[in-house]
C-alpha positions as CSV (number, residue, x, y, z in Angstrom):
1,X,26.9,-51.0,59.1
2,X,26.7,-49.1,62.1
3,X,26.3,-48.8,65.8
4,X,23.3,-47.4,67.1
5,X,21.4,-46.1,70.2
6,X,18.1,-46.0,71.1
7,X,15.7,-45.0,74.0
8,X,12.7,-47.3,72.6
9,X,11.0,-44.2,70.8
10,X,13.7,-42.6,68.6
11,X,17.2,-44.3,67.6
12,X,20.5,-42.6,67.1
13,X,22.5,-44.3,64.3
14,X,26.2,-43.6,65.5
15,X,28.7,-42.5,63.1
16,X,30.6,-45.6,61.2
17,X,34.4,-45.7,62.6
18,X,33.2,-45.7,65.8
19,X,35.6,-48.2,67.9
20,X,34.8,-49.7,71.1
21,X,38.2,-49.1,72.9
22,X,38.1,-50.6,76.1
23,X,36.3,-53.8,74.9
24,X,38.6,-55.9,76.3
25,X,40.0,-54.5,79.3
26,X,37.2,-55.2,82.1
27,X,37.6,-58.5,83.9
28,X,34.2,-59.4,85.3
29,X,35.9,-61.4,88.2
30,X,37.0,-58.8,91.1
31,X,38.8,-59.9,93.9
32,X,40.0,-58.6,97.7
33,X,42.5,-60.4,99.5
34,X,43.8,-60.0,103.3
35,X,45.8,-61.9,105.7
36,X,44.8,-63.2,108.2
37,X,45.9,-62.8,111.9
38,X,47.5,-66.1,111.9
39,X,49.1,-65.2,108.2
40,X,46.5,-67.0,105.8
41,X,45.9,-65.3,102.6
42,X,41.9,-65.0,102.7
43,X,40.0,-64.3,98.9
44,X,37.1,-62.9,98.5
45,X,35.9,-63.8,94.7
46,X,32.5,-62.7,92.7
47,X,31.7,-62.1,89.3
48,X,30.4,-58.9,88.7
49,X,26.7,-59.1,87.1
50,X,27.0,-55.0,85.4
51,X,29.1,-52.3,85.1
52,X,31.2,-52.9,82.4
53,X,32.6,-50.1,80.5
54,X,31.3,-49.5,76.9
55,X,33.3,-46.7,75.5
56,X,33.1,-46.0,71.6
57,X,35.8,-43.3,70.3
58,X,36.4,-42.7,66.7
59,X,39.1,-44.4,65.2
60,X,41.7,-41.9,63.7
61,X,41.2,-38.4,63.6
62,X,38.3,-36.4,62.3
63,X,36.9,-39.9,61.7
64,X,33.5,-40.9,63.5
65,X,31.6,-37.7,62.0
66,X,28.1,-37.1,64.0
67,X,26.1,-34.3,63.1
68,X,25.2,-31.8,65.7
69,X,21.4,-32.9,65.4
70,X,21.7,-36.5,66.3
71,X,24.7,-34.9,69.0
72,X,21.9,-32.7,70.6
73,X,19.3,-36.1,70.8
74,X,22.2,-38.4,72.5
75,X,23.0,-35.1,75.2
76,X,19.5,-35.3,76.0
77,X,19.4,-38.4,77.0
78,X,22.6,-38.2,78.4
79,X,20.8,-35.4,80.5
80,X,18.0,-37.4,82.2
81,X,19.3,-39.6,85.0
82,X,19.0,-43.3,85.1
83,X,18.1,-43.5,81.3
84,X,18.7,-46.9,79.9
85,X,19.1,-47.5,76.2
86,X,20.1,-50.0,73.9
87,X,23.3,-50.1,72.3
88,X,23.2,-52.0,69.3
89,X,26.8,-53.3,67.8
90,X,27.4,-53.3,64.2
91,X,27.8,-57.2,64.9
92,X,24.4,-57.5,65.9
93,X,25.4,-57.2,70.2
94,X,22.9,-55.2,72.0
95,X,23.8,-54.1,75.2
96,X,21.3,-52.5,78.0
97,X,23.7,-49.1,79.2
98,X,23.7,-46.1,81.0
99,X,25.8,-43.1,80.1
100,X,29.0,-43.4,82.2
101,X,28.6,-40.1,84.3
102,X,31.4,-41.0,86.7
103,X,34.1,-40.3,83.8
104,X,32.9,-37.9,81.1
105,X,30.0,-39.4,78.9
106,X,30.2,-37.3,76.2
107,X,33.5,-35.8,74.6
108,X,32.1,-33.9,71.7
109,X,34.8,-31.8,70.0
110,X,33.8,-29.9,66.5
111,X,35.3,-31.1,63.5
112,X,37.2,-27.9,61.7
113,X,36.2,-27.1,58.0
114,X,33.3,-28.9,58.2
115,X,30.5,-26.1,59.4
116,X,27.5,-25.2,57.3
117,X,27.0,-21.6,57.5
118,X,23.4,-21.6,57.0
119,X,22.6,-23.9,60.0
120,X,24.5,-25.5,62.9
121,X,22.3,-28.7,62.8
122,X,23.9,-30.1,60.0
123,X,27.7,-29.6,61.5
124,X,29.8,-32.3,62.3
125,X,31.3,-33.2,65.6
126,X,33.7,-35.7,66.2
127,X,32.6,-37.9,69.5
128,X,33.7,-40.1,72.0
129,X,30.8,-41.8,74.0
130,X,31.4,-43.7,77.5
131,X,28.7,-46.0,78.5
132,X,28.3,-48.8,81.7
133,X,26.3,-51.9,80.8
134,X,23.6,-52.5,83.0
């Protein structure tokens, strides 16, 4: 099974091999901490509500193939600011997110000796997609 993206009208099935790399490196709780002027260490605690980092990459090279077709649909989204979609998981998560614009969204790279010479829409891309959960 695999991952897929959707806008509620259309739905991007994402390529299989597609690994979400940073699943586990957000902690929701942030925390500042000052002193102080009479030397106490002072907390501040919350539990962030959104914002956590969704990134899927493809897990060994030339792996994670994506045709330039569905690569065109997920750009154009990507495009139009303040798009929410829904990411489904091939576990069966779904996640509300935005593309990730403050690092790049989309790292699309062409994969090499895989073009079709009578059409660009069926060549295959190899992508890395960065998301925030909203």
């Amino acid at each position: 099974m695999s991952h897929a993206l959707s806008d509620g009208a259309a739905t991007v099935v994402l390529p299989q091999n597609m690994d979400w790399v940073d699943e586990f490196n957000w902690q929701p709780v942030q925390q500042a901490t000052q002193y102080s002027l009479a030397g106490s260490l002072l907390v501040d605690e919350g539990t962030m509500l959104a914002g956590r980092p969704i990134t899927l990459s493809p897990g060994a090279e030339n792996m994670a193939a994506m045709q330039k077709s569905d690569l065109d649909t997920i750009t154009g989204w990507a495009a139009g600011a303040g798009q929410v979609l829904a990411l489904t998981l091939d576990d069966g998560r779904v996640f509300s997110v935005r593309f990730h614009h403050a690092a790049t969204a989309i790292d699309a790279r062409p994969i090499r000796g895989f073009r079709v010479p009578d059409g660009t829409e069926h060549d295959l891309w190899k992508v890395a997609i960065r998301f925030i959960e909203v």
